[in-house]
C-alpha positions in Angstrom: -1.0 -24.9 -13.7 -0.8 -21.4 -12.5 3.1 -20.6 -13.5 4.9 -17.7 -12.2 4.8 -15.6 -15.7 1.2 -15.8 -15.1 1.1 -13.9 -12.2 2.8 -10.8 -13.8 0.9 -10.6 -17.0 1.5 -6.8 -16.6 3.4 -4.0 -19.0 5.9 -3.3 -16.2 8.2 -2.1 -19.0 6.0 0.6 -20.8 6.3 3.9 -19.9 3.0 4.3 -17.1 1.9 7.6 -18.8 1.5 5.7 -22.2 -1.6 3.6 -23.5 -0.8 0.7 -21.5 -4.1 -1.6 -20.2 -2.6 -3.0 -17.1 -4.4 -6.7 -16.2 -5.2 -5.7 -12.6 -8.2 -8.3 -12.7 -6.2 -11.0 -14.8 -2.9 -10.5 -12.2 -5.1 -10.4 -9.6 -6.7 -13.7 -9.9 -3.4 -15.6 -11.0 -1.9 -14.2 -7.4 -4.6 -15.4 -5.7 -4.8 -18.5 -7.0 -1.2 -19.6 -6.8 -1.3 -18.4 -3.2 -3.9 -21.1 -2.9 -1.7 -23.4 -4.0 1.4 -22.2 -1.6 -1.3 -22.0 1.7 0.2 -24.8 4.0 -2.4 -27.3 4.3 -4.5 -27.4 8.0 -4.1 -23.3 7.9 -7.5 -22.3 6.3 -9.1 -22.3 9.5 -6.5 -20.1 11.3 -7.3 -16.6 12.6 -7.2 -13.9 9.4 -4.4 -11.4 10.0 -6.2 -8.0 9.8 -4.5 -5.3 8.1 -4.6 -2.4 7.2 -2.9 -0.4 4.1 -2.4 3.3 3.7 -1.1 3.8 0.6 -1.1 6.1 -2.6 -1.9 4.7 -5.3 -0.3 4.2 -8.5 1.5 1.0 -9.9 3.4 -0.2 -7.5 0.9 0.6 -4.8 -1.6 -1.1 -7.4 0.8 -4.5 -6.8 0.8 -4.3 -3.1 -3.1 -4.2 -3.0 -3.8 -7.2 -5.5 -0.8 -9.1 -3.5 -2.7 -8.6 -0.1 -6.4 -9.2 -1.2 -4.9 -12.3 -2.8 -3.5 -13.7 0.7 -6.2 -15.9 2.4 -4.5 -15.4 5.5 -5.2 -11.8 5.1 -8.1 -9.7 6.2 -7.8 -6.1 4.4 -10.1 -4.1 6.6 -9.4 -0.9 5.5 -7.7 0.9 3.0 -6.6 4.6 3.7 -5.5 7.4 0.8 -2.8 9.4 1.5 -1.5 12.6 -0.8 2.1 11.4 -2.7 3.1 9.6 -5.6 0.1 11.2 -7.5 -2.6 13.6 -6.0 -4.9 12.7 -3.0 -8.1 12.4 -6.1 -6.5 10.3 -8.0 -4.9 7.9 -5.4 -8.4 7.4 -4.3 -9.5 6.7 -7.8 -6.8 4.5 -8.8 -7.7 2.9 -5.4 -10.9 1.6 -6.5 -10.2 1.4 -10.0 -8.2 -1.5 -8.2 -10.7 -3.1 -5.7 -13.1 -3.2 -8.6 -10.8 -4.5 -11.2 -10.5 -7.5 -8.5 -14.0 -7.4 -7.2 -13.4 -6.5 -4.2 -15.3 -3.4 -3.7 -16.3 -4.3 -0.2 -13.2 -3.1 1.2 -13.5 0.0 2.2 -11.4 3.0 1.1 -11.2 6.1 3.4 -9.5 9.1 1.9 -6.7 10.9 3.6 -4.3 13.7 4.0 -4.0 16.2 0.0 -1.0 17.2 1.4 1.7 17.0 3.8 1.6 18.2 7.0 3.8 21.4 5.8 0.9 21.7 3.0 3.9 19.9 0.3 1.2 18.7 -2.6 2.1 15.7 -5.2 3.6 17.5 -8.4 2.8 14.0 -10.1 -0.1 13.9 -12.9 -2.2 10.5 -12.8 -1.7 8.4 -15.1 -2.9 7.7 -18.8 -4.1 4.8 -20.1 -7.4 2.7 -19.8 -6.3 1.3 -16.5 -5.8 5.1 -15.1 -8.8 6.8 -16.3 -12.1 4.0 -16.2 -14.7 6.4 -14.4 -15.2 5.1 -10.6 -17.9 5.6 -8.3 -16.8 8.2 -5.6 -19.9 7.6 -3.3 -17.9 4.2 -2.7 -15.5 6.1 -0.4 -16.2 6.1 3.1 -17.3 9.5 4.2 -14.5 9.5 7.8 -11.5 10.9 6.8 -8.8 8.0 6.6 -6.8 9.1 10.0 -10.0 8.9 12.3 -10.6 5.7 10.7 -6.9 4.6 11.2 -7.7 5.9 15.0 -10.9 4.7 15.0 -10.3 1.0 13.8 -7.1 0.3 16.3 -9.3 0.8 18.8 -12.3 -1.4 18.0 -9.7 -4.4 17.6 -6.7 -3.1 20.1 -3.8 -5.6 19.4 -5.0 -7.5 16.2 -4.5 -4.3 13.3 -1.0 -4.8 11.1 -0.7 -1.3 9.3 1.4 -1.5 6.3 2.4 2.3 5.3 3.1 2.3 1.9 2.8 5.9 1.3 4.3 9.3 3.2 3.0 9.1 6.7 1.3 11.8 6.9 -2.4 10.0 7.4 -0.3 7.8 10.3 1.4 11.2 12.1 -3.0 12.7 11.7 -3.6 9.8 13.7 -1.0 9.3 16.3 -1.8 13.3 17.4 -5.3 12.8 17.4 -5.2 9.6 19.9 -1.8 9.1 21.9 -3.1 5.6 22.5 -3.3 5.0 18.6 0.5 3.4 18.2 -0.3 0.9 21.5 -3.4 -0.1 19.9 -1.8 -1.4 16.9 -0.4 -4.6 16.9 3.0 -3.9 14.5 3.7 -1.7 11.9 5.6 -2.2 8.4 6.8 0.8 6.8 8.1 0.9 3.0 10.7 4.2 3.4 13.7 5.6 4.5 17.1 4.9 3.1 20.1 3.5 5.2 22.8 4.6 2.6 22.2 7.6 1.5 21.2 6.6 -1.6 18.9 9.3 -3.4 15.8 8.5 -5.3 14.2 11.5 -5.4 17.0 13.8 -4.5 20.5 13.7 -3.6 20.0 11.4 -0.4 15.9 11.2 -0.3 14.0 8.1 -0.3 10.6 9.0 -2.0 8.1 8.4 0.9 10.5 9.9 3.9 11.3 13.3 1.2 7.1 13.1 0.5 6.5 14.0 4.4 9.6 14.2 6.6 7.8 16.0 9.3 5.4 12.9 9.4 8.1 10.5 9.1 9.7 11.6 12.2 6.4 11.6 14.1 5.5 8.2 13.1 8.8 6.8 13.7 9.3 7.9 17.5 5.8 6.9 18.5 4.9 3.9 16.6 5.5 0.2 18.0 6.8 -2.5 16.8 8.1 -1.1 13.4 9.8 -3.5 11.1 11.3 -0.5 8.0 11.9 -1.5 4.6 14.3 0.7 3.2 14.6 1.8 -0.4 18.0 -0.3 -0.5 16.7 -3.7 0.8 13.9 -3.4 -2.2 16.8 -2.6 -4.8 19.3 -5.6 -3.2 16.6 -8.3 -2.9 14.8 -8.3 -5.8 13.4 -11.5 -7.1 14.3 -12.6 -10.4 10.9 -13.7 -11.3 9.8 -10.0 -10.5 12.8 -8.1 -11.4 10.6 -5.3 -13.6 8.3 -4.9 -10.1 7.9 -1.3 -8.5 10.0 -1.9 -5.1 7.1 -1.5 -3.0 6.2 -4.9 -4.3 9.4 -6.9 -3.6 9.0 -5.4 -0.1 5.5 -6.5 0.5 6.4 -9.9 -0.4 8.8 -10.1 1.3 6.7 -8.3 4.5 4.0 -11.2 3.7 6.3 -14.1 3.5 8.3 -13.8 6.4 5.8 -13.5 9.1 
């Protein structure tokens, strides 16, 4: 039986720059087995929700991947790199170092925006450790830069993409000013960032993601649709007690995933 310790068989504890081997494959496969188990039954043949992530890439980000590609209701068509919790290189590394961890390397990656739209680059070093630093084939990323992908996709299935931002926006601010019809071709939009409280993170009153690319946050949040924001407080006030060591970004995608 597939227990819920299982599915976090992960140093969330140890400092990420240390020696740490985090179990992406092992977490991986426990998730997506005991979402086998949860899956209502009559529902496998039910249309996939296609999603999309745009993320950057370290542990929490790592979470949020193995948590989707472990949903059989989920169809993760794409998965774009943006420039924020560690450089735009090593998100896309750490991105695959994922997918191949899980074997899932079909997805495709598409890598995005090295900086913000004000040219604000990640101060953060990747990560050490065996998890952080496996060599990874960088012919695997797509050659299309992530926001005409993002642009490109909505349009080849207008209505039926669910873009989860886990990043700064700026690869989702590229795309809405490349294509003004790029927020109605979308069919909803989750958004991990923001703050309602004031409540700093990264400064006095800065959420990480919203302080990453402010300019882009303010684009994406006055054109997109159908936004449903998860701020930095509702991850801190409703965490799980079975994951109460998770990165944020995690309690919010499960709650994201669960509540649809």
């Amino acid at each position: 039986m597939i227990d819920r310790a299982n599915c976090i068989r992960i140093t969330l504890m140890a400092n990420p720059h240390s020696h740490v081997s985090i179990l992406f494959g092992q977490t991986y496969s426990a998730l997506a087995q005991l979402n086998s188990r949860m899956a209502e039954p009559g529902t496998e043949s039910l249309e996939r929700r296609k999603v999309i992530l745009d993320v950057d890439t370290g542990i929490d980000d790592a979470h949020a991947i193995m948590l989707a590609l472990s949903r059989a209701d989920i169809d993760v068509v794409a998965i774009t790199c943006s420039n924020g919790n560690v450089k735009i290189d090593d998100v896309t590394s750490n991105t695959l170092r994922v997918l191949h961890a899980c074997d899932r390397l079909e997805v495709p990656v598409y890598k995005g925006a090295a900086r913000s739209l004000l040219g604000q680059v990640s101060k953060f070093d990747n990560f050490t450790g065996p998890a952080w630093t496996t060599p990874v084939d960088l012919k695997m990323v797509q050659s299309e830069q992530a926001a005409n992908a993002l642009v490109r996709l909505a349009r080849e299935h207008p209505g039926k993409i669910t873009l989860v931002a886990l990043a700064p926006l700026t690869n989702i601010a590229m795309a809405v000013n490349l294509d003004p019809a790029f927020p109605s071709n979308l069919l909803d939009v989750f958004i991990m960032g923001g703050n309602t409280a004031a409540q700093g993170r990264v400064s006095l009153c800065a959420e990480f993601n919203f302080h990453g690319d402010p300019e882009a946050a303010f684009i994406a949040l006055n054109s997109l649709h159908n936004i449903r924001l998860l701020p930095y407080e509702l991850c801190c006030e409703h965490l799980l007690s079975w994951v109460r060591h998770f990165p944020a970004v995690v309690v919010s995608l499960l709650l994201l995933l669960f509540s649809w």
